[in-house]
N, CA, C and O of each residue as an XYZ file, in Angstrom:
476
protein
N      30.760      5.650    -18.030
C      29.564      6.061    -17.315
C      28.318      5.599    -18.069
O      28.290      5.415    -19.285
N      27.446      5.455    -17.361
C      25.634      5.266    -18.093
C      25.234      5.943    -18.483
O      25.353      7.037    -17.931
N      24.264      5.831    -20.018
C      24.090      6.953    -20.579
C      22.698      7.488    -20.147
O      22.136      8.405    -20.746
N      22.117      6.773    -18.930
C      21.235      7.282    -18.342
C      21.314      7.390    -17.074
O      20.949      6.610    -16.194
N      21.914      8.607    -17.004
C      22.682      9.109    -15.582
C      22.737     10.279    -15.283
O      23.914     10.521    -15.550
N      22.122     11.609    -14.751
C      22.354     12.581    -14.677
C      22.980     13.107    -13.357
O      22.522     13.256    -12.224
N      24.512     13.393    -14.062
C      25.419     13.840    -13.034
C      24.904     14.991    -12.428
O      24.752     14.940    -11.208
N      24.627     15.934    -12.969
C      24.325     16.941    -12.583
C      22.611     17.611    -11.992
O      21.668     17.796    -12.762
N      22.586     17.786    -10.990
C      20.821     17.894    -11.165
C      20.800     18.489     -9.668
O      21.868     18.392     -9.062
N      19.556     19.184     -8.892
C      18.891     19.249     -7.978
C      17.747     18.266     -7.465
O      16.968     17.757     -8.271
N      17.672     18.015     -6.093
C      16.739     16.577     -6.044
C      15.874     17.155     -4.375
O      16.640     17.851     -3.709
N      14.900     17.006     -3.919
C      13.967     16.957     -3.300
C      13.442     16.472     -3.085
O      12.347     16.507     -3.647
N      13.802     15.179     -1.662
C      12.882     14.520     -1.179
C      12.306     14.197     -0.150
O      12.833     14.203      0.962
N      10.740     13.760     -0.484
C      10.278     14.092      0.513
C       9.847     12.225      1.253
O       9.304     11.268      0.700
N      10.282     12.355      2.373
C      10.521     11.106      3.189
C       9.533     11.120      4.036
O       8.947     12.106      4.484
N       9.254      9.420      4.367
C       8.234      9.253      5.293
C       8.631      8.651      6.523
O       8.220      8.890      7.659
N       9.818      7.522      5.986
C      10.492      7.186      7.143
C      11.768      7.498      7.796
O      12.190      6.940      8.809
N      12.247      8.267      7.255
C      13.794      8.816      8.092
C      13.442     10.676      7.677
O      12.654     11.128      6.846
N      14.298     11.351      8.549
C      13.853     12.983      8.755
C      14.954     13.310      7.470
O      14.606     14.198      6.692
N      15.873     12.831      7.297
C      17.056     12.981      6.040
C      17.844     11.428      5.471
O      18.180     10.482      6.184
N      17.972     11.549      4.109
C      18.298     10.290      3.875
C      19.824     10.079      4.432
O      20.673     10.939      4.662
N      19.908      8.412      4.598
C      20.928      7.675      5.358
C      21.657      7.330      4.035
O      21.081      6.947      3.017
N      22.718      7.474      4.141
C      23.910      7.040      3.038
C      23.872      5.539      3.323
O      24.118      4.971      4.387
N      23.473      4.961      2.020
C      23.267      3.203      1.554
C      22.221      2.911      1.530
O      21.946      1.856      0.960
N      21.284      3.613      2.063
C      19.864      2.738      2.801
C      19.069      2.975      0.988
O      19.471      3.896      0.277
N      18.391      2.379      0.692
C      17.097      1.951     -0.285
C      15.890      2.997      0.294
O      15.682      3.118      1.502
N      15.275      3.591     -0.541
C      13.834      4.153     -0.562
C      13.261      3.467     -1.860
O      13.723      3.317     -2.992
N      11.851      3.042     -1.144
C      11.035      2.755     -2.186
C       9.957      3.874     -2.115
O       9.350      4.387     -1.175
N       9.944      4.122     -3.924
C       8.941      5.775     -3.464
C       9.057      6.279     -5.663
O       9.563      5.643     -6.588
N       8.527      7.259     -5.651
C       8.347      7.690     -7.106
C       9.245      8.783     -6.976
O       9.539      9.379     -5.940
N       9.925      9.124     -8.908
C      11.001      9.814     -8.886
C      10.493     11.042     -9.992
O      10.049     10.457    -10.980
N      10.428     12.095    -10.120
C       9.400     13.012    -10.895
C      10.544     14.107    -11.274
O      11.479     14.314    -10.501
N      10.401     14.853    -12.619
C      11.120     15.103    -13.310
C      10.404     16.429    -12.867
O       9.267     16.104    -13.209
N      10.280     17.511    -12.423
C       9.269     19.062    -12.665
C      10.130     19.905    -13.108
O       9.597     21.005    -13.252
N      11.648     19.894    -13.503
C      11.530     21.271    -14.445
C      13.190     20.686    -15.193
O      14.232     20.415    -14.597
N      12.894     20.649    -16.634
C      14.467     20.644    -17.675
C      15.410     21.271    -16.986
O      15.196     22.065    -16.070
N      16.886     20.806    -17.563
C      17.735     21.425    -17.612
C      17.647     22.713    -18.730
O      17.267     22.567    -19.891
N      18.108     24.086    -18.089
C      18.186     25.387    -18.792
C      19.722     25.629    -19.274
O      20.609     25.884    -18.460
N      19.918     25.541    -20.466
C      21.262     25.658    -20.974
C      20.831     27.234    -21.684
O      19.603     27.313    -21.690
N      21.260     28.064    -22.075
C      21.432     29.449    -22.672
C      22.713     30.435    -22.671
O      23.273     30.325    -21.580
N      23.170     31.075    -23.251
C      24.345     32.223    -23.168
C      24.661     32.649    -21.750
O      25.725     32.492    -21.151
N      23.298     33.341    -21.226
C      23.735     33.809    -19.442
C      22.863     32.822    -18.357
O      22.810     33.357    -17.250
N      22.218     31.599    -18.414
C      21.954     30.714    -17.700
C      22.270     29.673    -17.954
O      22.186     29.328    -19.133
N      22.772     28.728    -16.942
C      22.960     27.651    -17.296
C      22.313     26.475    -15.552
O      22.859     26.180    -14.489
N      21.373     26.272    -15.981
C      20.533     25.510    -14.722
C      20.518     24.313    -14.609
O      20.956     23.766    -15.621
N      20.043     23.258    -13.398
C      20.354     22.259    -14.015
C      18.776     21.268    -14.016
O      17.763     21.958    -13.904
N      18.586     19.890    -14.123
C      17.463     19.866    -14.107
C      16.952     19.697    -12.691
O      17.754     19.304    -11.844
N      15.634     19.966    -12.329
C      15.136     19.741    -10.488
C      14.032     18.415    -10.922
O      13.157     18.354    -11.786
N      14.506     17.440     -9.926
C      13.729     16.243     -9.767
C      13.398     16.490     -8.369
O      14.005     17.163     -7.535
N      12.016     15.631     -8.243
C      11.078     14.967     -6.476
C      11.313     13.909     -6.322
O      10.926     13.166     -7.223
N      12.032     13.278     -5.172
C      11.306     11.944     -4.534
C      10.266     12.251     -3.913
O       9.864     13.291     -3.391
N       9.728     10.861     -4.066
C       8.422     10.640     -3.166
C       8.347      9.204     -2.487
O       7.778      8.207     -2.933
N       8.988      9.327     -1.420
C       8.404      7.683     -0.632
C       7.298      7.328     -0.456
O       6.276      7.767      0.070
N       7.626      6.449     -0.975
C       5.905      5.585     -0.648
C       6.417      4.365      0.921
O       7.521      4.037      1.355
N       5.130      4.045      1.312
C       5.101      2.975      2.315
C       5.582      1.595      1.331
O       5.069      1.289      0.255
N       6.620      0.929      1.975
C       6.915     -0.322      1.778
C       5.963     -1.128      1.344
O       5.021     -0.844      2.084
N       5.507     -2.176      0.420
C       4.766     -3.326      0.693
C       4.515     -4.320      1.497
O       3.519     -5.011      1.282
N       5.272     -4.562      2.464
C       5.142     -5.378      3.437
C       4.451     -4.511      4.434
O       3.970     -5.123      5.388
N       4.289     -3.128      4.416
C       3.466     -2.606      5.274
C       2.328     -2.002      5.350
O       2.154     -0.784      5.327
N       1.214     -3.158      5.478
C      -0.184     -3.059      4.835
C      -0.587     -2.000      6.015
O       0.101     -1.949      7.034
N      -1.584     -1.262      5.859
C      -2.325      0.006      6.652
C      -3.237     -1.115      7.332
O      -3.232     -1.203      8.560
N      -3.905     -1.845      6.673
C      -5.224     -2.704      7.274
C      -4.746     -4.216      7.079
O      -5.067     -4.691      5.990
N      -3.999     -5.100      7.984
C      -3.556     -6.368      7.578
C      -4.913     -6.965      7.682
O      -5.769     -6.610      8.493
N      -5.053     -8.042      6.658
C      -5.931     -9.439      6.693
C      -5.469    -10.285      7.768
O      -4.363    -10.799      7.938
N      -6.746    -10.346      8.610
C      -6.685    -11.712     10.382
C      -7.196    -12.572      9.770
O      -6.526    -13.576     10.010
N      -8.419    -12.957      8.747
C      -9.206    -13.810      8.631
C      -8.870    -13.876      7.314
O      -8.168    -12.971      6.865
N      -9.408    -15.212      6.242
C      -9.310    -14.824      4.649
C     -10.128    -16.237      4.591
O      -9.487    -17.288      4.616
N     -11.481    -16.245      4.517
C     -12.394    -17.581      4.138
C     -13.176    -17.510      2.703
O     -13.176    -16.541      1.944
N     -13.574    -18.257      2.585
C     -14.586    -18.380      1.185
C     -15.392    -17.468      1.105
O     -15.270    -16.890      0.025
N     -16.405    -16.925      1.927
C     -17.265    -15.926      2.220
C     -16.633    -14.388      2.197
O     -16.960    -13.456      1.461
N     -15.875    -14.414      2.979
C     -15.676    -13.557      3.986
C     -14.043    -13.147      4.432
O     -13.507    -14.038      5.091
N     -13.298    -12.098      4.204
C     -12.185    -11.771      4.898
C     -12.480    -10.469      6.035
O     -13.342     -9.614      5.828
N     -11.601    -10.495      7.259
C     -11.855     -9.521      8.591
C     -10.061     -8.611      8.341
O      -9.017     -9.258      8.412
N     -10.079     -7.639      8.163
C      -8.808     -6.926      8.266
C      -9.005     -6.080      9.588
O     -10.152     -5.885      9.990
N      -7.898     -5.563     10.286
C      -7.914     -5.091     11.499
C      -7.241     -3.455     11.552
O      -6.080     -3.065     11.677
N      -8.339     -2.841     11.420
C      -7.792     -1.343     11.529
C      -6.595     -0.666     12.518
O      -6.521     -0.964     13.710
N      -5.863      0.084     12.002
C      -5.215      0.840     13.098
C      -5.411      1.102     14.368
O      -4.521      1.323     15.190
N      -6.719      1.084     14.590
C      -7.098      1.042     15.766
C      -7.307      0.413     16.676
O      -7.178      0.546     17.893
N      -7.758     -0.539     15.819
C      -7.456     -2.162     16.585
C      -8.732     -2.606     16.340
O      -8.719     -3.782     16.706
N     -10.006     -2.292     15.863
C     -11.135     -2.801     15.546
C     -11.090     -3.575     14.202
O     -10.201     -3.272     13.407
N     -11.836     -4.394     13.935
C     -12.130     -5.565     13.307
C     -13.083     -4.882     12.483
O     -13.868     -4.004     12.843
N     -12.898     -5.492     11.066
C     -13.929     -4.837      9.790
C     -14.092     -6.039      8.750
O     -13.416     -6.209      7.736
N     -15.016     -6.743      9.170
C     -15.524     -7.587      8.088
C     -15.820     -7.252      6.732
O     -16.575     -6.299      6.538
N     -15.314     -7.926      5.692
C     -15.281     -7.256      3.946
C     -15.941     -8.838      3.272
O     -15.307     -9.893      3.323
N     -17.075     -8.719      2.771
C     -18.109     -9.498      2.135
C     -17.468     -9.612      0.765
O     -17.389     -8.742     -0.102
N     -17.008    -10.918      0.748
C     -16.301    -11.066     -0.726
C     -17.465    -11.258     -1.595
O     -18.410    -11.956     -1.226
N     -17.419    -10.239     -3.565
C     -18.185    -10.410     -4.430
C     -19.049    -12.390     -4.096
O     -18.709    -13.472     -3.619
N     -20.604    -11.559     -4.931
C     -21.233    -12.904     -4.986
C     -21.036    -13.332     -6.512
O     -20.638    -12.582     -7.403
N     -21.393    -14.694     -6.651
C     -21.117    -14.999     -7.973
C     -22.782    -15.454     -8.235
O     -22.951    -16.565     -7.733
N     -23.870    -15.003     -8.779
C     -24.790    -15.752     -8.889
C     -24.833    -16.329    -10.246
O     -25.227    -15.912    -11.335
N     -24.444    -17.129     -9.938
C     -24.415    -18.332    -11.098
C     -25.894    -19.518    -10.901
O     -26.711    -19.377     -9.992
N     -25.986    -20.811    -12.113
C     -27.395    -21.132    -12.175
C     -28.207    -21.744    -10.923
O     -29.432    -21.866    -10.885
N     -27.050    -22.209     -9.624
C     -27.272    -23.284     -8.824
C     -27.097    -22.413     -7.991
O     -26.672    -22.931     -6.959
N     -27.252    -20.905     -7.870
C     -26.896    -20.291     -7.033
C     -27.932    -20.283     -5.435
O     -28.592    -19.248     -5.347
N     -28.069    -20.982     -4.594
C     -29.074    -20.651     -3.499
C     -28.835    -19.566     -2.120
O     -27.993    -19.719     -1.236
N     -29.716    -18.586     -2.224
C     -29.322    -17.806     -1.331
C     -29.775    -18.202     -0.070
O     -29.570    -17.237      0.666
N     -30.270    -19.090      0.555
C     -30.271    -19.493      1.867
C     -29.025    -20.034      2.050
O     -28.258    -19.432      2.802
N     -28.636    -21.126      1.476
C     -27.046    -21.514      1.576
C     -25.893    -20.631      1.984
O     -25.044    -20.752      2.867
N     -26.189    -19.432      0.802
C     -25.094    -18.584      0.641
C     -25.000    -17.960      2.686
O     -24.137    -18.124      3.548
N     -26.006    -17.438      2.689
C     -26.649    -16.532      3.736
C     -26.001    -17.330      4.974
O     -25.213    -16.778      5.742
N     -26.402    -18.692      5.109
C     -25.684    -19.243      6.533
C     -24.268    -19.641      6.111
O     -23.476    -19.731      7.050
N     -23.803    -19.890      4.928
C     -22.065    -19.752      4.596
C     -21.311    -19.013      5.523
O     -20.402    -19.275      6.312
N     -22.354    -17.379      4.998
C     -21.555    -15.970      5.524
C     -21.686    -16.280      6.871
O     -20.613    -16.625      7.366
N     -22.862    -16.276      7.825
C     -23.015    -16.185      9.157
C     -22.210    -17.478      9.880
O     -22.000    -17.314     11.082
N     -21.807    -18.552      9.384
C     -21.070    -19.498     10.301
C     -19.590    -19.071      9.647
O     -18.828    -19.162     10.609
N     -18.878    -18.688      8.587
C     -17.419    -18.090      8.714
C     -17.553    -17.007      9.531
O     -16.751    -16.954     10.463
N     -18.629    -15.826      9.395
C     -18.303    -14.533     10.420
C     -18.067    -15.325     11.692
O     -16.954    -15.468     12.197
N     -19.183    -15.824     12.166
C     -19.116    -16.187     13.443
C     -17.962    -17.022     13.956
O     -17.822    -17.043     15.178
N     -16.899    -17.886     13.020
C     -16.031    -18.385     13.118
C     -14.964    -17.893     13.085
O     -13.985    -18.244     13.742
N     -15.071    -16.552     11.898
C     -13.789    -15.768     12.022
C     -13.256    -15.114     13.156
O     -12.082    -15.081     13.527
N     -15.231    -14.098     14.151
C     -14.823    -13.590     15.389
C     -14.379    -14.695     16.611
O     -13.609    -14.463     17.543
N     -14.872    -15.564     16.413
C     -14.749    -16.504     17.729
C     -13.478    -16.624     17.805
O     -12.975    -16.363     18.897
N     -12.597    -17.044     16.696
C     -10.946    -17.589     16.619
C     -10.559    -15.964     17.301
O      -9.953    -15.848     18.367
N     -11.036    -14.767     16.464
C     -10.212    -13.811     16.857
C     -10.452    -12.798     17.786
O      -9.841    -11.730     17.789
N     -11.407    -13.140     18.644
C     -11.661    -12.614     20.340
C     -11.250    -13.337     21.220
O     -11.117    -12.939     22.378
N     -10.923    -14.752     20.760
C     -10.379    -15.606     21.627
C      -9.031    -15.167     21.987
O      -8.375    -15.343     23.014
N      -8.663    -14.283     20.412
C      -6.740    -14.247     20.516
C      -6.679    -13.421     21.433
O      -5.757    -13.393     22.247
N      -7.637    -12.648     21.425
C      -7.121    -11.198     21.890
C      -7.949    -11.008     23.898
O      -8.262    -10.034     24.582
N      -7.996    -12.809     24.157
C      -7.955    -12.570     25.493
C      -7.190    -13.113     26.373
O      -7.279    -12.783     27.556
């Protein structure tokens, strides 16, 4: 046997995607230790661990539609569109008129591609 293995224990978890776990299936999620094993003369307990599922990685809450130099658009649950202004770098050659119509011809390029999809 592994010497990091505890045969014996109580476990509690709490799931996001199935109502009780499926024999074979994988959870990805955190595993938490909240109380020792109690060894003594008239108790003998064992230790109680938590799962905690977490959401998969492949399953982003807000996926990225757009991803440009300027500018990425992720698309809420709801289905609305949220433009996110990537950091500026002002460095020595930095011109902010440039910068300024950068942003406004990717926005305007990002919505055009993606109102188009969605008719």
């Amino acid at each position: 046997m592994y010497s990091n293995t505890d045969l014996g224990c109580d476990l509690k978890a709490n799931l996001q995607s199935d109502r009780r776990m499926k024999q074979g299936k994988d959870y990805q999620g955190v595993l938490r230790l909240d109380e020792e094993a109690v060894v003594d003369e008239r108790l003998c307990r064992d230790p109680h661990y938590t799962f905690v599922e977490v959401l998969p990685w492949d399953m982003k809450r807000n996926p990225c539609v757009y991803r440009g130099k300027f500018l990425s658009v992720t698309r809420r649950d709801d289905g609305s569109l949220r433009p996110n202004v990537k950091p500026v770098r002002m460095e020595a050659d930095f011109n902010i008129d440039a910068y300024a119509i950068g942003v406004c011809n990717e926005l305007r390029q990002a919505l055009k591609g993606l109102v188009e999809e969605g008719e």
